[in-house]
C-alpha positions as CSV (number, residue, x, y, z in Angstrom):
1,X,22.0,-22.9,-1.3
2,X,23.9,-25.2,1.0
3,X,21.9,-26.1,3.8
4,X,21.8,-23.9,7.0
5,X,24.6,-25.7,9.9
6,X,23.0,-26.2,12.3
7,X,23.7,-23.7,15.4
8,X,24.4,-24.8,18.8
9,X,21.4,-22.1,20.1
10,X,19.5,-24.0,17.2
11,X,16.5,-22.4,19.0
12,X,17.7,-19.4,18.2
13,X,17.8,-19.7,14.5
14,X,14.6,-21.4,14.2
15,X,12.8,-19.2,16.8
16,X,11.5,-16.4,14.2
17,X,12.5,-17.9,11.1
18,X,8.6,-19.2,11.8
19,X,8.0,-15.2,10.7
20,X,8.9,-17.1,7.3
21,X,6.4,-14.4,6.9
22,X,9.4,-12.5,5.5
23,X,8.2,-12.4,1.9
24,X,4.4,-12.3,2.6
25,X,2.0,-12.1,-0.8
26,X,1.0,-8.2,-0.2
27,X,1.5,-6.4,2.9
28,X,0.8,-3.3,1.6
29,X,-3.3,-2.7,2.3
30,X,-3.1,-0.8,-0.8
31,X,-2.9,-4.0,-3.0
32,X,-5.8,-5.4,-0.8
33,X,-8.6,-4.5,-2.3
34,X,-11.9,-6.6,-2.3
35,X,-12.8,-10.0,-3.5
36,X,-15.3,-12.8,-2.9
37,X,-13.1,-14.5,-0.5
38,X,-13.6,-13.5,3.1
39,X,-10.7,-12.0,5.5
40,X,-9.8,-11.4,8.7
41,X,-9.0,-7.9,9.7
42,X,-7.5,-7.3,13.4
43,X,-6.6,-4.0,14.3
44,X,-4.7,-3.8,17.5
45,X,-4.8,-0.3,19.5
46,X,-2.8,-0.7,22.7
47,X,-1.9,2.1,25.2
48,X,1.7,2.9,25.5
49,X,1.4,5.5,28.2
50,X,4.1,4.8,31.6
51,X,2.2,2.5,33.4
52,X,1.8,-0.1,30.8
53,X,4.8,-1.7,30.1
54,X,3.1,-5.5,31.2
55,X,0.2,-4.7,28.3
56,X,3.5,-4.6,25.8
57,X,5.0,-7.7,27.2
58,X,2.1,-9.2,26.9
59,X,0.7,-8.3,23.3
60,X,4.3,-9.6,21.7
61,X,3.7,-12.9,23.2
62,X,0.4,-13.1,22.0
63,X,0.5,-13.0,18.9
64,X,1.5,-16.1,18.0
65,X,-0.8,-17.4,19.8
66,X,-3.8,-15.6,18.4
67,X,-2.7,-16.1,14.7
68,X,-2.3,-20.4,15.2
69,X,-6.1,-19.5,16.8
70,X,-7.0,-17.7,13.6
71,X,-5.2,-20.1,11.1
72,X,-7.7,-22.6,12.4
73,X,-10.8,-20.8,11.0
74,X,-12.3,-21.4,8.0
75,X,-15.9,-20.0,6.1
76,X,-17.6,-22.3,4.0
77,X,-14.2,-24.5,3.9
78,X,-12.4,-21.6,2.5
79,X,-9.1,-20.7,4.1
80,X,-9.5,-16.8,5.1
81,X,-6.4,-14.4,4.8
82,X,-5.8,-12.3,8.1
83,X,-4.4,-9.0,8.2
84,X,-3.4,-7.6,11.4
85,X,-3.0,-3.4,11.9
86,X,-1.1,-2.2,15.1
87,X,-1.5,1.5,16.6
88,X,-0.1,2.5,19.6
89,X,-1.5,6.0,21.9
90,X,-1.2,7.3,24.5
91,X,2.8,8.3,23.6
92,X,3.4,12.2,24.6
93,X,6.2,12.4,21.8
94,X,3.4,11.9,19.4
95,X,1.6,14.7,17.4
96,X,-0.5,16.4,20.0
97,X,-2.6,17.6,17.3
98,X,-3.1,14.2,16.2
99,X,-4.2,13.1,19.7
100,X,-0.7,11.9,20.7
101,X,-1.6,8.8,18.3
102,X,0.8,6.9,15.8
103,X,-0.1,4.5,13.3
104,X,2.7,1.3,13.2
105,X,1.7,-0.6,10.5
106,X,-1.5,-1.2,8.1
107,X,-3.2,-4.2,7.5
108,X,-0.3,-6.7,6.7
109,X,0.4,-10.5,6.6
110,X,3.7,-9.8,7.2
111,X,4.1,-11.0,11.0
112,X,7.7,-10.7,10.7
113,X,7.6,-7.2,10.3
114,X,4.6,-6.6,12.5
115,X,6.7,-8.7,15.6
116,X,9.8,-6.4,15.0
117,X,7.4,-3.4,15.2
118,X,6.0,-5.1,18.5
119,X,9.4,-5.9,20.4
120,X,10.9,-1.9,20.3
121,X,7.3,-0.3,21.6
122,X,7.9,1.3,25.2
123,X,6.1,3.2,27.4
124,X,5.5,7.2,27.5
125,X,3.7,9.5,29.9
126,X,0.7,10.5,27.7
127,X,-3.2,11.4,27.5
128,X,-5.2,8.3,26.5
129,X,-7.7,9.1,23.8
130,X,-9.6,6.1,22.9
131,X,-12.1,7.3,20.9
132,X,-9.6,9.3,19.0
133,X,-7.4,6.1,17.9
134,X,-10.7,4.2,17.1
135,X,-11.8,7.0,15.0
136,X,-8.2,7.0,12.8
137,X,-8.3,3.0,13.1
138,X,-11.5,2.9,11.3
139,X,-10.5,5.7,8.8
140,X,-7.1,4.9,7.6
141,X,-7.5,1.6,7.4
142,X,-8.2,-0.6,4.3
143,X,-11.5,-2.3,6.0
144,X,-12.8,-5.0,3.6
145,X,-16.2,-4.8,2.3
146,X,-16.8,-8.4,2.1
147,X,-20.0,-8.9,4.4
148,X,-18.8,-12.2,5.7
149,X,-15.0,-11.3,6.5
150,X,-14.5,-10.7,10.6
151,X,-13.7,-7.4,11.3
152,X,-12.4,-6.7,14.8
153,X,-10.9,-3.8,16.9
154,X,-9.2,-4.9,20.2
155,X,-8.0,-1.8,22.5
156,X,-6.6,-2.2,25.2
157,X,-5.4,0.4,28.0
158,X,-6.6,2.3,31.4
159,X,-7.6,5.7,32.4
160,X,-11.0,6.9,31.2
161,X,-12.3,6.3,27.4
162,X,-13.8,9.5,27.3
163,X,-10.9,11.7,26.8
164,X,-10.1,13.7,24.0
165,X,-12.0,15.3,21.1
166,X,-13.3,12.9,19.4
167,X,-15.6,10.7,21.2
168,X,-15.9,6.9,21.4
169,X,-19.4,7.8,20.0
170,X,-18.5,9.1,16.7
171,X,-16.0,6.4,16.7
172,X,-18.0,3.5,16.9
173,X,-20.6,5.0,14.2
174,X,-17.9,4.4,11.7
175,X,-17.6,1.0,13.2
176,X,-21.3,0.2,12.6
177,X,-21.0,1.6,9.3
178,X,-17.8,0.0,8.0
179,X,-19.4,-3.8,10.2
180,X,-16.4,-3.9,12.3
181,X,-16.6,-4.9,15.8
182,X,-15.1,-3.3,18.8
183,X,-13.8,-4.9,21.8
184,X,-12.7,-3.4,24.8
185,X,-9.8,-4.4,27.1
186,X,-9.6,-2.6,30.4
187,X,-5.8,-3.1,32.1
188,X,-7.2,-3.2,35.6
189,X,-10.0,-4.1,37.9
190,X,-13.2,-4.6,36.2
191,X,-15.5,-2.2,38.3
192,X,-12.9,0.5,37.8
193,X,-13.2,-0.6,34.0
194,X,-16.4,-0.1,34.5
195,X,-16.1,3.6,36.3
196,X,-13.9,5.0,33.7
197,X,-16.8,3.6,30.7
198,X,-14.6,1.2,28.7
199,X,-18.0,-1.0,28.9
200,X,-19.6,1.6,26.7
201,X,-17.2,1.3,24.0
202,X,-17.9,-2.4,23.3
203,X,-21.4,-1.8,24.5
204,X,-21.7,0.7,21.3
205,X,-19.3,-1.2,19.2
206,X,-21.1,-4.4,19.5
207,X,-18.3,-5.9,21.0
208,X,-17.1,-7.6,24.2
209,X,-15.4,-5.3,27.7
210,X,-13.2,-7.7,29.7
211,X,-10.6,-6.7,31.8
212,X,-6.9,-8.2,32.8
213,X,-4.0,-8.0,34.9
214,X,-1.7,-6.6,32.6
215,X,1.3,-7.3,34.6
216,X,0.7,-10.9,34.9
217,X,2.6,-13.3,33.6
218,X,0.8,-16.1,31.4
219,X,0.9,-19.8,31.7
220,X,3.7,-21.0,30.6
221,X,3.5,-24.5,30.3
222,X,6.0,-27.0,29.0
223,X,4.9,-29.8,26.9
224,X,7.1,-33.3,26.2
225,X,6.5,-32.1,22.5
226,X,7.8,-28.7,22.3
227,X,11.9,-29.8,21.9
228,X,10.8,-31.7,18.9
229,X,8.4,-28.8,17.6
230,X,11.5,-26.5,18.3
231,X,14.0,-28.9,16.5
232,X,11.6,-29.2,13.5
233,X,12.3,-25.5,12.5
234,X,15.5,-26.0,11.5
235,X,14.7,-29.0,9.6
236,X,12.2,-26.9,7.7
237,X,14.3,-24.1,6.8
238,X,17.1,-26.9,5.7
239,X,14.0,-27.0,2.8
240,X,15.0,-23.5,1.3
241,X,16.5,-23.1,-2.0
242,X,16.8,-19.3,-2.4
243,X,17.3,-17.8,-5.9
244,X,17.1,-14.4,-7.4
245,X,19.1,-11.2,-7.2
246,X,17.2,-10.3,-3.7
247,X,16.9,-14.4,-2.2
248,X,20.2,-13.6,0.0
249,X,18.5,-10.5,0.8
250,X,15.1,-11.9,2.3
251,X,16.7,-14.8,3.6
252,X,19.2,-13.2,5.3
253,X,16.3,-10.9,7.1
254,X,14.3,-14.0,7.8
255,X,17.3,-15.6,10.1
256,X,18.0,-12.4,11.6
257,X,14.2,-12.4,12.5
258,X,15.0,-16.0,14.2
259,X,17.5,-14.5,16.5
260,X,15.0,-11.4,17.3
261,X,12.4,-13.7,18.3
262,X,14.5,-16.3,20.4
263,X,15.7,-13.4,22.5
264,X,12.3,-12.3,22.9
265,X,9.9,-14.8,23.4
266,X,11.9,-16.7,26.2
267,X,9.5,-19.6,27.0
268,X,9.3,-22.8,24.6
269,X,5.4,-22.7,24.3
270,X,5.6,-19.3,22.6
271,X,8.7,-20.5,20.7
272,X,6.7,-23.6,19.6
273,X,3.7,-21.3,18.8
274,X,6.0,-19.5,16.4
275,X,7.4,-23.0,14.6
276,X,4.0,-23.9,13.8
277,X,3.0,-20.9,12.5
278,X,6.2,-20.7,10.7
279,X,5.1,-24.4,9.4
280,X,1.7,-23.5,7.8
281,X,1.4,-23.3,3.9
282,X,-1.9,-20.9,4.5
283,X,0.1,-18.7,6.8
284,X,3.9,-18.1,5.5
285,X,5.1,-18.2,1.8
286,X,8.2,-17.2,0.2
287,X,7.8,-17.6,-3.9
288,X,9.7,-14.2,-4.1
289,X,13.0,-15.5,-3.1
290,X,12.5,-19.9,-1.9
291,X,12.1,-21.8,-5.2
292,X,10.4,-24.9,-3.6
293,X,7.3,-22.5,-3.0
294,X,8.1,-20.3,-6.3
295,X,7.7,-23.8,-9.0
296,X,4.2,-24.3,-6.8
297,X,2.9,-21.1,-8.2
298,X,4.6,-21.4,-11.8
299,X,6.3,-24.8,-12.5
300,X,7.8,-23.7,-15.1
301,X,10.2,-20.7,-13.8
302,X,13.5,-23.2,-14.0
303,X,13.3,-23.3,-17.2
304,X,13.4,-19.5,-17.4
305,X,15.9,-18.9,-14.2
306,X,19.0,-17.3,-14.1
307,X,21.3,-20.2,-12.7
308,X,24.0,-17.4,-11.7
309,X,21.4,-16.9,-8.7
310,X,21.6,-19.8,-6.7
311,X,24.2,-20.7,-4.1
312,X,27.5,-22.3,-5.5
313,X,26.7,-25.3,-5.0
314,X,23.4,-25.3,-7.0
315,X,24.1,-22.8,-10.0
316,X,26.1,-25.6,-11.9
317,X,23.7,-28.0,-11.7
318,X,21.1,-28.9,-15.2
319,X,17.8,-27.6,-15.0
320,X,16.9,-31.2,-15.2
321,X,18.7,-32.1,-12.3
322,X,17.8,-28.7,-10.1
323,X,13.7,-29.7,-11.0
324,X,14.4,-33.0,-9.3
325,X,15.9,-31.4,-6.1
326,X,13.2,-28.8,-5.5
327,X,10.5,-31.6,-6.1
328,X,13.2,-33.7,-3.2
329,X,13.2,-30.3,-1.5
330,X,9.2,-30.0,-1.5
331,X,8.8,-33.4,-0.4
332,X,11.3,-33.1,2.5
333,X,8.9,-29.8,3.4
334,X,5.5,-31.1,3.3
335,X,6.6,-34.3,5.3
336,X,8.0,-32.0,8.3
337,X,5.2,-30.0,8.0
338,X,3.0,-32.9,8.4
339,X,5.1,-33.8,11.4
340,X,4.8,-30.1,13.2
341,X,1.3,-30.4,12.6
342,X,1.1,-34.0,14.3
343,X,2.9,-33.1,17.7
344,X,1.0,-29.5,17.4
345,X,-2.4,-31.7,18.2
346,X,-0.6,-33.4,20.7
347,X,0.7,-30.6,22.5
348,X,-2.6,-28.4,22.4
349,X,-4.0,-31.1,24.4
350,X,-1.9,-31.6,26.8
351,X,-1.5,-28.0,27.2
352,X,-5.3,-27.8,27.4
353,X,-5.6,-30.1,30.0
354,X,-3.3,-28.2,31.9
355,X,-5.2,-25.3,31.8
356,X,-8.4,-26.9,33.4
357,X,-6.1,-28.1,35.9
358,X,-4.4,-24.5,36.9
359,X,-5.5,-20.9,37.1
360,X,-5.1,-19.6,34.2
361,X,-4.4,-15.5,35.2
362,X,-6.6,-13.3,32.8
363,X,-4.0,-11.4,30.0
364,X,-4.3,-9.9,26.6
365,X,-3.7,-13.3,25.1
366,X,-6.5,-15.1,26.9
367,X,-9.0,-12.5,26.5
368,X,-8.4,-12.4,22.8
369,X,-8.6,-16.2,21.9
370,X,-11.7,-16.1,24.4
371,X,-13.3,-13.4,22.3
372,X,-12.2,-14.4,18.9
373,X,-13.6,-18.0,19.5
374,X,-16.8,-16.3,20.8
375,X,-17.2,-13.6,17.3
376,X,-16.0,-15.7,14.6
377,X,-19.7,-17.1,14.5
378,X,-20.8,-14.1,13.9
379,X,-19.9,-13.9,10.3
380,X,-20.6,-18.0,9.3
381,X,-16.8,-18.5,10.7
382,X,-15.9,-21.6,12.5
383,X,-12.9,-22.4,13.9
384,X,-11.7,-26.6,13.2
């Protein structure tokens, strides 16, 4: 495949190609079943009823943020995978009968998809029934059994958690049963958090209640690294060699998921937090379709490709000669990688520092990282 020209709104194209994701190993929870290795397991409830249109801003420019968090933890020096479920409630155009409640994706790896899913939620007048969503949360999802994999709701909303027919109770029963923790996130003042019980429901869940002003805007803070961070995703997807009858297919879906994101996540730290996502081997993998990542898993599949697959300017090429470009290619990849990671350090620093020096307003995203650096303990987790 000739290598991508660079675009004059490079930030654009290299914005949510990070969701590199495209291709993930399984994203369907059905082909998750349980092993040794630990997980991590985030399901995501968030209100969607009128007033919370800040909570939704919010949650799609967190997640970047919370999965660099997560990519950071490691059990016994094993890497865990993370799966992340999303549900929204709270939507009057859902089932009534089903406690206006709809379930947007399973466990997946797949950020790409989950982002896309993220970006078209809006707000609905609805009824709010917490314990409702926790209860389907906890019973249609594929919850690992491993005892030391980190299993986490966070919901997040207003109006009281007692509503509906199922109660927070019940709910959290299947939590204790299933070891999942449940972590509440009132959009609001505390003491009215407190008033309408949303302290109960991590109180029972064995969880953390915070609160937040979900129509505040985060930090956003620009770092002297991010333009280089930013530039770096182009040079990384310049790395590609797609192959196979689908490669034009998933690559194709991967720069159109670049686009998305630039138009979405319009501040460079969260850009940045995608590019180094985007950049980590643990996190994003694409042997279906990339055959610098596909010889790492099989080194022998050039001598068994179909040459007809690659881009013109490969497909004529000995297998001899196309071995010694992906091992070029590889090289190229790890080095940039290397690179991304470097300034990454540098700019969580700096960024740090900022922090302690400003306010920081309390959102979804900072209530997260607070609580996931605060939990993963809980299961021998630590985060490096």
């Amino acid at each position: 495949m000739p290598r991508p020209l660079r675009r004059t709104a490079a930030v654009c194209s290299l914005l949510l190609s990070f969701v590199i994701l495209q291709s993930p190993v399984d994203t369907d929870q059905s082909k998750n079943k349980s092993n040794n290795n630990p997980k991590i397991q985030i399901a995501i409830l968030l209100d969607v009823s009128s007033s919370m249109n800040g909570l939704i801003d919010q949650a799609k420019n967190q997640l970047w943020n919370m999965v660099n968090i997560l990519s950071k933890v490691r059990c016994s020096g094993v890497v865990p995978k993370i799966e992340i479920a999303l549900y929204e409630y709270g939507r009057s155009a859902n089932d009534p009968a089903g406690g206006y409640i709809k379930q947007i994706s399973v466990f997946t790896n797949d950020l790409d998809k989950l982002f896309s899913e993220l970006i078209i939620l809006k707000t609905n007048g609805g009824d709010e029934y917490c314990g409702h969503v926790m209860y389907n949360s906890l019973t249609q999802l594929d919850w690992d059994t491993v005892g030391n994999s980190y299993k986490v709701i966070f919901i997040a909303g207003n109006e009281s958690f007692l509503q509906g027919n199922i109660s927070f109770t019940e709910a959290c029963e299947k939590a204790k049963q299933k070891g999942v923790v449940v972590n509440t996130i009132y959009c609001g003042e505390r003491s009215k958090g407190i008033a309408e019980h949303w302290d109960l429901g991590a109180e029972c869940g064995n969880g953390s209640f915070s609160n937040i002003d979900h129509n505040a805007k985060p930090l956003s803070i620009k770092s002297p690294y991010d333009d280089s961070i930013i530039r770096l995703k182009d040079s990384l997807n310049e790395t590609l060699i797609v192959y196979g009858i689908e490669g034009r297919h998933y690559y194709n879906s991967m720069m159109q998921s670049d686009t998305m994101a630039v138009y979405n996540l319009n501040d460079p730290t969260k850009i940045t937090q995608y590019v180094i996502v985007k950049a980590n081997s643990n996190l994003v993998s694409n042997p279906k379709w990339d055959l610098v990542d596909a010889i790492e898993k099989n080194p022998m599949i050039i001598d068994t490709l179909d040459m007809n697959t690659l881009d013109d300017s490969l497909k004529n090429k000995s297998r001899k000669e196309l071995k010694q470009i992906v091992k070029q290619r590889g090289f190229e990849r790890n080095h940039i990688r290397a690179r991304i990671v470097e300034l990454s350090i540098k700019q969580e620093k700096y960024i740090k520092a900022e922090k302690e020096r400003l306010k920081e307003p309390r959102t979804l995203e900072s209530e997260i990282e607070k609580i996931i650096r605060e939990q993963v303990g809980r299961v021998k987790m630590k985060i490096e």
